[in-house]
SEMARKE-642663 format. One record per residue (C-alpha): residue number from 1; residue in three letters; x, y negated, z negated. Coordinates in steps of 0.02 Angstrom, whole numbers, m for minus. Each point is the difference from the previous one (the first is absolute). Example, Ala and Ser with C-alpha at 12.3 -4.5 7.8 and 13.67 -1.06 7.14 Angstrom:
% residues 2
<rec seq="1" type="ALA" X="615" Y="225" Z="m390"/>
<rec seq="2" type="SER" X="69" Y="m172" Z="33"/>
% end
This chain:
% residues 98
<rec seq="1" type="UNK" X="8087" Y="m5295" Z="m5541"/>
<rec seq="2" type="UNK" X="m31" Y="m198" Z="46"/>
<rec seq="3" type="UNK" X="m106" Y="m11" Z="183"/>
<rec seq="4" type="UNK" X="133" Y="m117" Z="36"/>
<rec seq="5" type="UNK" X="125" Y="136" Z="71"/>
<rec seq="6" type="UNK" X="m147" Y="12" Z="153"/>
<rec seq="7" type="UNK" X="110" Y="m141" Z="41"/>
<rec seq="8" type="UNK" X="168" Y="38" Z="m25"/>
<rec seq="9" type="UNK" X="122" Y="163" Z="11"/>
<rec seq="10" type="UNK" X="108" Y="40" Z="m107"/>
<rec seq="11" type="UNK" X="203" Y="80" Z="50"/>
<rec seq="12" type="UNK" X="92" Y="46" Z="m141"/>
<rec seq="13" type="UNK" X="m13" Y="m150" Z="m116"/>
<rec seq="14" type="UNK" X="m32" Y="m115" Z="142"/>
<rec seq="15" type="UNK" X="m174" Y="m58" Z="32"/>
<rec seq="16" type="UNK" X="m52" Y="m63" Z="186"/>
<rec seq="17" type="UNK" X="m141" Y="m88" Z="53"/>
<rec seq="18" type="UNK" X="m98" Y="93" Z="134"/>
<rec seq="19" type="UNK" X="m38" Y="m170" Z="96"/>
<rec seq="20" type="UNK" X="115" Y="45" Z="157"/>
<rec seq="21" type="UNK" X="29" Y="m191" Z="27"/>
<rec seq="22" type="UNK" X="67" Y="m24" Z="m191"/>
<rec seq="23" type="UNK" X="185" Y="59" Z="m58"/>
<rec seq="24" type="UNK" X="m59" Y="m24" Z="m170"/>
<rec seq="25" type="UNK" X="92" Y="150" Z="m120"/>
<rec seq="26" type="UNK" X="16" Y="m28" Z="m193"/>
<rec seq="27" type="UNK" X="109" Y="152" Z="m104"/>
<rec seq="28" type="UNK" X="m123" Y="79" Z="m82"/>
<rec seq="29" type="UNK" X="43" Y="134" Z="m140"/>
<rec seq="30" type="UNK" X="m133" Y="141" Z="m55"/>
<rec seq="31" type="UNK" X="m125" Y="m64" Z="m113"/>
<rec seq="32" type="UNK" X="21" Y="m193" Z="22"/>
<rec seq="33" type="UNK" X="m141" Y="m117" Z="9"/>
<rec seq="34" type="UNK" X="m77" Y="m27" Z="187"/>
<rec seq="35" type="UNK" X="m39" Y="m185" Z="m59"/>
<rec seq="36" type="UNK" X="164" Y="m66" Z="117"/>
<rec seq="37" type="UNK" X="m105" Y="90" Z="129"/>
<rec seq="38" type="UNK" X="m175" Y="m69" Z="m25"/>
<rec seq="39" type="UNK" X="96" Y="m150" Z="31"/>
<rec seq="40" type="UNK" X="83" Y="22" Z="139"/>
<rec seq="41" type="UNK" X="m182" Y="34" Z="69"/>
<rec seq="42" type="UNK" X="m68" Y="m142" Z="m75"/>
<rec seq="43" type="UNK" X="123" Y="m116" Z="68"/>
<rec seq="44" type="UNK" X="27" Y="55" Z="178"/>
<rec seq="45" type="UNK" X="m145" Y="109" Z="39"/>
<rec seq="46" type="UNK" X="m144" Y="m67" Z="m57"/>
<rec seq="47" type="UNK" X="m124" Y="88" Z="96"/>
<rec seq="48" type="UNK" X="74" Y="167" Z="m83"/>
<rec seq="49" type="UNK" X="10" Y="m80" Z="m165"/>
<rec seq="50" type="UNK" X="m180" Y="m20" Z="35"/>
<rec seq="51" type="UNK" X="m40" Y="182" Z="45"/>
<rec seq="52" type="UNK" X="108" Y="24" Z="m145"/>
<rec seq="53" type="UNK" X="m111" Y="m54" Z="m138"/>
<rec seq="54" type="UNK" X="m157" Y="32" Z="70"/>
<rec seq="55" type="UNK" X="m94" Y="127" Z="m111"/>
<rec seq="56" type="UNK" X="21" Y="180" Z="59"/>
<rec seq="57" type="UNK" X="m175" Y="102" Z="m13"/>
<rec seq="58" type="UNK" X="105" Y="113" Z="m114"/>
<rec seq="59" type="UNK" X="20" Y="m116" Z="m108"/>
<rec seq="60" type="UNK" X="m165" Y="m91" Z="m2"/>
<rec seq="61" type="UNK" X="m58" Y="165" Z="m44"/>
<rec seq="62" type="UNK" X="87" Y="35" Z="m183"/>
<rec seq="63" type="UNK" X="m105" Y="m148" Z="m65"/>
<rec seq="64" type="UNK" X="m154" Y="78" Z="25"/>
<rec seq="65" type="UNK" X="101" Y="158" Z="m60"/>
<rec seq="66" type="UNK" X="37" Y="m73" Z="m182"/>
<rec seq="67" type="UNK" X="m127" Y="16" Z="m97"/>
<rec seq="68" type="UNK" X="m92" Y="m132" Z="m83"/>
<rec seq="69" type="UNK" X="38" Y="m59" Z="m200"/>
<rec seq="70" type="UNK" X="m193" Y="57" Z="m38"/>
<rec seq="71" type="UNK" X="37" Y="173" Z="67"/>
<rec seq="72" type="UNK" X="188" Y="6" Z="m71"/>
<rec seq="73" type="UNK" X="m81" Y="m25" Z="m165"/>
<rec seq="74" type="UNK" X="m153" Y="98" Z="35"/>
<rec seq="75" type="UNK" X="133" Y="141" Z="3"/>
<rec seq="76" type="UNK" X="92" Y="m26" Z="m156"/>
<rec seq="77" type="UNK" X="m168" Y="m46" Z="m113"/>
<rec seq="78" type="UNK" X="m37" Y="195" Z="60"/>
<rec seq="79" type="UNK" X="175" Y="62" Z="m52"/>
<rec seq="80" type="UNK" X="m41" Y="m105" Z="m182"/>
<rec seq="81" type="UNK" X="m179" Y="92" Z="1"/>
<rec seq="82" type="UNK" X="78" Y="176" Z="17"/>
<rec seq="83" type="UNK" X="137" Y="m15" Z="m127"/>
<rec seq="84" type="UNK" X="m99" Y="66" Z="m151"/>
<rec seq="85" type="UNK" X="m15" Y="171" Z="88"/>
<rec seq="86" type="UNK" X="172" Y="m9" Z="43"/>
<rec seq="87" type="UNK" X="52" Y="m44" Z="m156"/>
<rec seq="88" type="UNK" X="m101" Y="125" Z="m60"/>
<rec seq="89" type="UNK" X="86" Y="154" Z="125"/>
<rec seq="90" type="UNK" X="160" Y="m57" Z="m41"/>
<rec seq="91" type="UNK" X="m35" Y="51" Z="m191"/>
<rec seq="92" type="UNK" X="29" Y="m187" Z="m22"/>
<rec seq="93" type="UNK" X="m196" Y="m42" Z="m93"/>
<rec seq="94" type="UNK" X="10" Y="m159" Z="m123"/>
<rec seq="95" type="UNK" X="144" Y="m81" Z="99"/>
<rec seq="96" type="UNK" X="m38" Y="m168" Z="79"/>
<rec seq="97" type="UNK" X="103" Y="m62" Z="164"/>
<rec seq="98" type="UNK" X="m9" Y="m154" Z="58"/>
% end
């Protein structure tokens, strides 16, 4: 779910913003792109807009997360190095996969 709803509520298939000085509300149906919402913030709240695309720590975090393409192949150059004796288990000897 988008970060942008911190900013808005949602009634039915109307969506409010939560800025008690704005009457904005835009119909909304289940499942449509927030971008009329980012915006909304991006035109007449810009501070919130601004707290809206700063990096959460959540986020920051998955990078480091992911790991690298050394290590991703690292991983499958084991899975190549072990297929002979999986070949071989599977009653499979002689065949060559690639």
């Amino acid at each position: 779910m988008s970060s942008v709803w911190n900013y808005f509520t949602l009634s039915g298939r109307v969506a409010y913003c939560k800025d008690k000085n704005c009457k904005y509300s835009k119909d909304h149906p289940h499942q449509a792109p927030t971008t009329t919402l980012i915006y909304h913030l991006k035109c007449n709240h810009p501070e919130l807009y601004a707290q809206f695309k700063k990096p959460k720590k959540d986020e920051a975090n998955k990078d480091s997360e992911q790991p690298t393409l050394k290590r991703a192949f690292a991983s499958t150059s084991q899975i190549c190095d072990e297929q002979p004796s999986i070949m071989h288990s599977l009653g499979l000897k002689g065949i060559l996969l690639s």
